[in-house]
Backbone bond lengths (Angstrom), bond angles and torsions (degrees), N, CA, C in turn:
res aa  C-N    CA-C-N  psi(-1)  N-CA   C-N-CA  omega(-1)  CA-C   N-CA-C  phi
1 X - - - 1.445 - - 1.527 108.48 -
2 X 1.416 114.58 138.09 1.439 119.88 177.74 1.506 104.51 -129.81
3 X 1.300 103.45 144.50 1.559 116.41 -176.48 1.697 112.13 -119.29
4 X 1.525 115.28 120.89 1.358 119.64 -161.63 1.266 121.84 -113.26
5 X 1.741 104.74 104.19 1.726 91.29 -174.98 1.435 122.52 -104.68
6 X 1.586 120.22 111.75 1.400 122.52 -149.53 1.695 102.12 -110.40
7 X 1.614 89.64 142.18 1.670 90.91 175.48 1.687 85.23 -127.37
8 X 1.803 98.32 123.52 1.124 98.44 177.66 1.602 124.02 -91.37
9 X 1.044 125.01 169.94 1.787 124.61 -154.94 1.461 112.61 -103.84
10 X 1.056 111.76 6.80 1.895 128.95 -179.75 1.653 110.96 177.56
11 X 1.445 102.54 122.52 1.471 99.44 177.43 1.689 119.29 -25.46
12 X 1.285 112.38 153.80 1.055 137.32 172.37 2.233 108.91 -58.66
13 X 1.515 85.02 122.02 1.327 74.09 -179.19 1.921 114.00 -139.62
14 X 1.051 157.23 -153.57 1.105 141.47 140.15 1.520 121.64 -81.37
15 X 0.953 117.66 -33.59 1.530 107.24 160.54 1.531 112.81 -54.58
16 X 1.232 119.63 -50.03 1.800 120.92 171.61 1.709 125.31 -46.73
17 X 1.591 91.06 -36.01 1.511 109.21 -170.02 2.289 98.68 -76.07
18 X 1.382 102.83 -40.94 1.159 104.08 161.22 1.602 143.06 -56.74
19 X 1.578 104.21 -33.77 1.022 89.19 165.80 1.890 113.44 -116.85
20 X 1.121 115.51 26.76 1.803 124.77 142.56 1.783 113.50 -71.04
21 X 1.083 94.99 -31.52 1.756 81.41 -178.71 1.493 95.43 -105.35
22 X 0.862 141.58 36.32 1.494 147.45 175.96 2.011 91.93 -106.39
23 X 1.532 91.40 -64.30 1.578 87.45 -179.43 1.853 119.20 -79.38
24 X 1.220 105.86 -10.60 1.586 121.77 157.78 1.604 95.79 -40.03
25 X 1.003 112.87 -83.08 1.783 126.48 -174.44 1.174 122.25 -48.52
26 X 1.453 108.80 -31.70 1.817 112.89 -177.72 1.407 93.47 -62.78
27 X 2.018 112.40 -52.44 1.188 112.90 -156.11 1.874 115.00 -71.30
28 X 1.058 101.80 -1.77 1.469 114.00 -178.82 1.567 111.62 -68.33
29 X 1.616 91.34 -43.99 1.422 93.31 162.59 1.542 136.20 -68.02
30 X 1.349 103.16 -26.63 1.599 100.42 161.58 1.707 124.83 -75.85
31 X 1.372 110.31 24.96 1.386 108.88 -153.45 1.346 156.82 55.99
32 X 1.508 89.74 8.16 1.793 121.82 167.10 1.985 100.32 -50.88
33 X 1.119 112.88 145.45 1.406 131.66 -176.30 1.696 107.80 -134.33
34 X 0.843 140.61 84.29 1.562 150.63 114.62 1.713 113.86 8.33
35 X 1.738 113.54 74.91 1.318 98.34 168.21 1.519 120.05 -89.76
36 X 1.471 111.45 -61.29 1.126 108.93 -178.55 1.661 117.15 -134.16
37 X 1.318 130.48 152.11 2.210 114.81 -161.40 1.326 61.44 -123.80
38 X 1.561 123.27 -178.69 1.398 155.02 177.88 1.290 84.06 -177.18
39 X 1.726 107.96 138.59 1.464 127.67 150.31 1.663 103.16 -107.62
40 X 1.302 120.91 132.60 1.502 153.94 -160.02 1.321 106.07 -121.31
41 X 1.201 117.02 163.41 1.175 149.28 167.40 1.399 118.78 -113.37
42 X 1.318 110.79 118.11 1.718 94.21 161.59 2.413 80.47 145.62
43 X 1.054 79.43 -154.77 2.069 97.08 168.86 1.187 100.58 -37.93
44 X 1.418 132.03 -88.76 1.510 147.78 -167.03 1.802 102.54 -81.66
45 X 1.428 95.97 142.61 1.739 109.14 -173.57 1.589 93.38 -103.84
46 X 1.347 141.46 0.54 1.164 138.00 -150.75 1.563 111.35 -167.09
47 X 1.482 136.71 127.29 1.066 130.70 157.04 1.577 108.75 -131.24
48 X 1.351 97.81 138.02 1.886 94.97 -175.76 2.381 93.90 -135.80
49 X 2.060 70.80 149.49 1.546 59.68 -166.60 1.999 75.82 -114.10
50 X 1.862 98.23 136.88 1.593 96.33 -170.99 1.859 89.37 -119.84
51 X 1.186 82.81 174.35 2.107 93.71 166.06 1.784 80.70 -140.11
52 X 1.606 77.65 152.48 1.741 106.64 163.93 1.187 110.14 -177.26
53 X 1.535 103.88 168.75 1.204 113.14 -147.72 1.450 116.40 -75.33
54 X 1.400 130.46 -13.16 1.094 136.02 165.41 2.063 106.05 -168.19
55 X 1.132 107.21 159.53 1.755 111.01 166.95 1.847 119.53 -32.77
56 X 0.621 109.94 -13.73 1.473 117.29 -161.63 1.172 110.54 -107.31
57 X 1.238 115.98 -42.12 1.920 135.96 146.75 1.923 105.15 -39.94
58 X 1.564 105.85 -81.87 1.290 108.75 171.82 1.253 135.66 -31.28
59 X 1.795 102.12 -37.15 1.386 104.61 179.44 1.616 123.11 -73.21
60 X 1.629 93.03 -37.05 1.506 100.83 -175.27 1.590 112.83 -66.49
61 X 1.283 105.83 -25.89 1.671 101.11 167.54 1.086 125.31 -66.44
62 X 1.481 109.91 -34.45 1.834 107.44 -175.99 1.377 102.49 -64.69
63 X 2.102 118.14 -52.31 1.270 103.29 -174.33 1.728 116.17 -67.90
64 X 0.891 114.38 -14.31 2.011 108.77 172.06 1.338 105.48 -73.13
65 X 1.318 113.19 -26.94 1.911 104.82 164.26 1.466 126.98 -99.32
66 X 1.424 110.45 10.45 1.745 117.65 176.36 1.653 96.77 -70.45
67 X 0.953 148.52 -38.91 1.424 126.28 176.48 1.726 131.45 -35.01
68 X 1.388 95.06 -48.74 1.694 114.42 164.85 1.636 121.13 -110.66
69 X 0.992 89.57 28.59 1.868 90.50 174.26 1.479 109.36 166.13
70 X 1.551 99.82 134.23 1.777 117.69 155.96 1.212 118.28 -64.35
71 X 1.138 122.60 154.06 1.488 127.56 177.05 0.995 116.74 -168.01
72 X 1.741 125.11 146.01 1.103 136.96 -166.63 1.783 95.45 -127.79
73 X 1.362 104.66 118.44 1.331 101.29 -175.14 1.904 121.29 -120.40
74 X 1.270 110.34 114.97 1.510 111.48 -155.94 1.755 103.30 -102.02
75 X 1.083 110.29 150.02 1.369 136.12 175.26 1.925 112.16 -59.18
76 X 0.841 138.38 85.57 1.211 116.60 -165.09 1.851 111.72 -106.89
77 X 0.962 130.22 130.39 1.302 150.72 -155.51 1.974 105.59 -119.09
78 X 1.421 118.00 117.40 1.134 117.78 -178.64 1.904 108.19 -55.38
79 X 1.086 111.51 148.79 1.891 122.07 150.72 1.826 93.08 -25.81
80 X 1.808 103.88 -88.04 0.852 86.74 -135.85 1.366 111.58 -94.76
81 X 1.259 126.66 27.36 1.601 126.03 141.89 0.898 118.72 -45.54
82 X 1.625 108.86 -55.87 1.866 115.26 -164.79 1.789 92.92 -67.34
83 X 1.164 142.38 -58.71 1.162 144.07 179.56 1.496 113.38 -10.68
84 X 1.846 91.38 -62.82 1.329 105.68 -165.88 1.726 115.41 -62.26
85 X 1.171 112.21 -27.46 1.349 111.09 165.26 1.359 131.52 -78.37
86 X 1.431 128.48 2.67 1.206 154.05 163.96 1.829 87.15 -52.72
């Protein structure tokens, strides 16, 4: 699971929204998974929480979406995995 915190580079628009789910779909094909986007307030205009199949997957999505947006993209690890290694 990867967690995506995006500051986008020009308001939000429908032409923008068109071509994010354009690369939504490419990335589908790399096995990128789409759980949940939230648009926020605050630093980041955008948080999306994705799964894929490994870092290298994740990465290639952020850079196919660096044209219209920064992003800081984090590793995310369940509760209770980490637990279990307690």
């Amino acid at each position: 699971m990867f967690i995506r915190l995006i500051k986008l580079k020009s308001p939000y628009r429908k032409e923008q929204k068109a071509w994010f789910d354009g690369k939504h779909e490419e990335a589908l094909k790399w096995g990128v998974k789409f759980h949940h986007t939230y648009f926020t307030l605050g630093k980041y205009d955008v948080v999306s929480i994705i799964e894929a199949p490994d870092e290298r997957s994740a990465m290639k999505y952020a850079i196919a979406t660096a044209e219209e947006a920064e992003s800081a993209t984090l590793v995310a690890v369940p509760k209770d995995e980490v637990d279990a290694w307690l």
